[in-house]
C-alpha positions as YAML, in Angstrom:
chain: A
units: angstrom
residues:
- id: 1
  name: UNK
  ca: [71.85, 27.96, 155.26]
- id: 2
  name: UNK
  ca: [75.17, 26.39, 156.33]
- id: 3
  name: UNK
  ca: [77.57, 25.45, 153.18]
- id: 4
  name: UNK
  ca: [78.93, 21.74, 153.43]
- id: 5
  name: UNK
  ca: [82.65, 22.60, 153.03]
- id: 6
  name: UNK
  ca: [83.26, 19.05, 152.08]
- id: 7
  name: UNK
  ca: [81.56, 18.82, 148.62]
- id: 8
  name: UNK
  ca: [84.08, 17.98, 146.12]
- id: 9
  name: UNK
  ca: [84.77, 20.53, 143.45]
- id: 10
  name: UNK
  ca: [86.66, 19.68, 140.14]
- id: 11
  name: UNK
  ca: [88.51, 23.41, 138.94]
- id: 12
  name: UNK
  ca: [88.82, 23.17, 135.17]
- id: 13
  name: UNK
  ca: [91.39, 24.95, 133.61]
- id: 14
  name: UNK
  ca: [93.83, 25.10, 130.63]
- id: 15
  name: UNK
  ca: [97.12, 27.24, 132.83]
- id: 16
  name: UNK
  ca: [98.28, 25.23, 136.06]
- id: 17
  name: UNK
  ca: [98.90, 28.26, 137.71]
- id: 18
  name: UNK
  ca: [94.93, 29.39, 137.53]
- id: 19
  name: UNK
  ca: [93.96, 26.11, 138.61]
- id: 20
  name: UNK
  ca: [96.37, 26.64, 141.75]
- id: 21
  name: UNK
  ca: [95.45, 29.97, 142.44]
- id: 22
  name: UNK
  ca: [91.54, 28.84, 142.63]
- id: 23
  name: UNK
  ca: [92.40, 25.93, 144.73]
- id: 24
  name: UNK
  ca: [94.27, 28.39, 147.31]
- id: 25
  name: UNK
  ca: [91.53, 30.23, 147.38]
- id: 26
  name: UNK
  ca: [89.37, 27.78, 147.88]
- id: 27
  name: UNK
  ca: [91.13, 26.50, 150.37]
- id: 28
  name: UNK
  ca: [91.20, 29.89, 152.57]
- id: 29
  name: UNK
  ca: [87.63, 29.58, 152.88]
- id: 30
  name: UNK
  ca: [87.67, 26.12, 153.75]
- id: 31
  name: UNK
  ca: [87.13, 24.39, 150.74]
- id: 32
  name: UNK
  ca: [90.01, 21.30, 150.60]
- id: 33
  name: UNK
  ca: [88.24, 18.42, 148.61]
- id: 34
  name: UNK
  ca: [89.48, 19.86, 145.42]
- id: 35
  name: UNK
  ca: [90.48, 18.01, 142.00]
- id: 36
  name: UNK
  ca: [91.72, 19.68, 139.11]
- id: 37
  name: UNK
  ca: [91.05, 19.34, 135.09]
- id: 38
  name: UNK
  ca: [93.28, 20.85, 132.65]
- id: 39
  name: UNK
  ca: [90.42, 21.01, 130.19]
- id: 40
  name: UNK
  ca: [86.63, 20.47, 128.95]
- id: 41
  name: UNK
  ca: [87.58, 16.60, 127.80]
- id: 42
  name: UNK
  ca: [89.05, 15.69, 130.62]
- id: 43
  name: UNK
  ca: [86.81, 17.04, 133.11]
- id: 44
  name: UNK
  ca: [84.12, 15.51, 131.49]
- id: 45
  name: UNK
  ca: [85.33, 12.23, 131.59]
- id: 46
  name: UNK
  ca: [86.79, 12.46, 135.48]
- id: 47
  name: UNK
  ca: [82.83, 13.96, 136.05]
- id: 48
  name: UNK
  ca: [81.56, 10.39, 133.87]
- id: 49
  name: UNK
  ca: [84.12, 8.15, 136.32]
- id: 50
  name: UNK
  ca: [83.68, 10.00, 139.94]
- id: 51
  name: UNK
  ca: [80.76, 12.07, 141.86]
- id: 52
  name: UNK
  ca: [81.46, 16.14, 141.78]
- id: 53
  name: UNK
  ca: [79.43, 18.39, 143.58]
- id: 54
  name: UNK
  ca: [80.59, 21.17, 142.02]
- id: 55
  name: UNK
  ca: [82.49, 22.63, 139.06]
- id: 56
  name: UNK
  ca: [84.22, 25.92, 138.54]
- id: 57
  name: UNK
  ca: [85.47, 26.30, 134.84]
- id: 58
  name: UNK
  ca: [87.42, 28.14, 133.02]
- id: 59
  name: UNK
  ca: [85.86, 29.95, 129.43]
- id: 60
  name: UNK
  ca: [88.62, 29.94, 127.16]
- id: 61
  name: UNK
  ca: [90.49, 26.77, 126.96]
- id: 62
  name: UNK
  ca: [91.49, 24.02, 124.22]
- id: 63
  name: UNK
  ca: [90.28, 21.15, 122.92]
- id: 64
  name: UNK
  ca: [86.83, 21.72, 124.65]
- id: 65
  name: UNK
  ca: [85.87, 25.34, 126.01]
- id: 66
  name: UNK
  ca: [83.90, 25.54, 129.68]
- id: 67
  name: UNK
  ca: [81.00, 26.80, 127.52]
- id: 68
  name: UNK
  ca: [81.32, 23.45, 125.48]
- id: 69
  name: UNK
  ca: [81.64, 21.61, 128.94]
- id: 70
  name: UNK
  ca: [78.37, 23.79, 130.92]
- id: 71
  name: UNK
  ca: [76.60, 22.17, 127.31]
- id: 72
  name: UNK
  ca: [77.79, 18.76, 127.67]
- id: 73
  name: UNK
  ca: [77.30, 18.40, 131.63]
- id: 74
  name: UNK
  ca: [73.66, 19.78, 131.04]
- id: 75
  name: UNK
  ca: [72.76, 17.37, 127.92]
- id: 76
  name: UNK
  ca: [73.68, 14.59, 130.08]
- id: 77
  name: UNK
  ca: [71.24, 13.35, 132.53]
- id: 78
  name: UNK
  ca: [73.11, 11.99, 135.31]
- id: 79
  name: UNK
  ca: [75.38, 15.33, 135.42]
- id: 80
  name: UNK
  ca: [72.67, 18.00, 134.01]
- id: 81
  name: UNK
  ca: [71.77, 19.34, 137.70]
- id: 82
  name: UNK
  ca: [75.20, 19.63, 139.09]
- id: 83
  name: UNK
  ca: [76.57, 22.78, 139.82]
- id: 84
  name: UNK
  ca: [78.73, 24.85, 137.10]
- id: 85
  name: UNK
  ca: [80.39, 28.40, 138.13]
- id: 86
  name: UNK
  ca: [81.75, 29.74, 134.77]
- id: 87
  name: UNK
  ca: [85.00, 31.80, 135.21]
- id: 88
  name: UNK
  ca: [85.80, 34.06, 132.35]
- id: 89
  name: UNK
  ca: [88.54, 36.80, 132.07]
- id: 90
  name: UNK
  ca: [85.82, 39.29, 130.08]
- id: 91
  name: UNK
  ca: [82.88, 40.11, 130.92]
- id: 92
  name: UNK
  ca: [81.04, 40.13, 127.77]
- id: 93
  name: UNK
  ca: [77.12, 40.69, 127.74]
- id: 94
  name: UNK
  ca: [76.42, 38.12, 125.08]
- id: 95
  name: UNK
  ca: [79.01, 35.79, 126.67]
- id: 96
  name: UNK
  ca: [77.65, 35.80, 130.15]
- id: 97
  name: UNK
  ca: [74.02, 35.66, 127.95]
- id: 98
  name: UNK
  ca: [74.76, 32.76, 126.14]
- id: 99
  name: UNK
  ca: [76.61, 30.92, 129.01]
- id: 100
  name: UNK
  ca: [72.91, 31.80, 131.15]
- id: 101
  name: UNK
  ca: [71.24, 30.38, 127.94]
- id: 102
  name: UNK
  ca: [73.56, 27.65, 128.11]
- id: 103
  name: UNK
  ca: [72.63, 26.76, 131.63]
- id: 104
  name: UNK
  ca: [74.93, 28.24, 134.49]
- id: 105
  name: UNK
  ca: [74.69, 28.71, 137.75]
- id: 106
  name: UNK
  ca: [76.99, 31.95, 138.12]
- id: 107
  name: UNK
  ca: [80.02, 33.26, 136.92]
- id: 108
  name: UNK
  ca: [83.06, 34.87, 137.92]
- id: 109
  name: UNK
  ca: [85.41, 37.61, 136.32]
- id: 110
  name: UNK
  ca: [89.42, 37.21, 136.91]
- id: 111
  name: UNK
  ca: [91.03, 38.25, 139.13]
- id: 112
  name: UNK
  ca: [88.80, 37.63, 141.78]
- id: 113
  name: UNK
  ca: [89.07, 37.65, 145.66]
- id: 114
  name: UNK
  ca: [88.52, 34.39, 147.76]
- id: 115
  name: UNK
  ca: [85.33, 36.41, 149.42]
- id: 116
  name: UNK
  ca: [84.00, 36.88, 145.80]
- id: 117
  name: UNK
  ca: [84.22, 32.93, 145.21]
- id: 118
  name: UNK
  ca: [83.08, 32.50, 148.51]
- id: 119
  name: UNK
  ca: [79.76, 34.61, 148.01]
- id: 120
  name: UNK
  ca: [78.83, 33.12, 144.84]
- id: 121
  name: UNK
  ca: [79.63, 28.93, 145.59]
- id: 122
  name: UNK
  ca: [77.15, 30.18, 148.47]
- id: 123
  name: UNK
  ca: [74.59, 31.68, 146.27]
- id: 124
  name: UNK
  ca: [74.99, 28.94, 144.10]
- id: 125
  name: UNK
  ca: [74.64, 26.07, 146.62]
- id: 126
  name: UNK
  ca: [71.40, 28.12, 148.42]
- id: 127
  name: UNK
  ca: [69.67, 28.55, 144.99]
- id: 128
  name: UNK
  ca: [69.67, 24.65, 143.99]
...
């Protein structure tokens, strides 16, 4: 299966700099359509106002956590089936549990390579 490099992705994050290094990355594997949330709130309400194909979000941020977000996206019913890559810096069993419980696709741990987000926006993508 070929991956439509086009799709539009919104990267949620709380630090600037995380959001740029996963737009980089993106980018080296060919991904440019890329817009950027600085948290849960206002990603939800750019995904309410514009068509996303595809969200990678951070865990841990304020006013609305990713987790909060993955719930939200998935309660609504215009939003529920798009894609949600969770990125967390810890790998906690009952954190990746309750994010699986909670309805995501994957998730990533930091740091991670542009070949490991490649590999799982493809297994992602493939499995819907």
């Amino acid at each position: 299966m070929i991956v439509d490099k086009k799709i539009k992705i919104l990267v949620v994050d709380d630090f600037a700099t995380m959001r740029k290094v996963i737009r980089n990355l993106l980018k080296q594997i060919g991904y440019d359509n890329v817009i950027e949330a600085e948290n849960g709130q206002i990603a939800f309400k750019t995904l309410q106002s514009q068509q996303v194909d595809f969200i990678i979000s951070d865990w841990n941020m304020p006013t609305m956590s990713g987790l909060e977000l993955l719930k939200a996206i998935r309660a609504d019913a215009n939003l529920a089936k798009t894609p949600f890559l969770m990125v967390t810096a810890e790998a906690l069993k009952e954190n990746v549990v309750e994010a699986v419980k909670a309805g995501v696709n994957n998730y990533i741990v930091k740091p991670f390579t542009a070949e490991v987000l490649e590999g799982k926006i493809a297994k992602i993508i493939e499995s819907i």
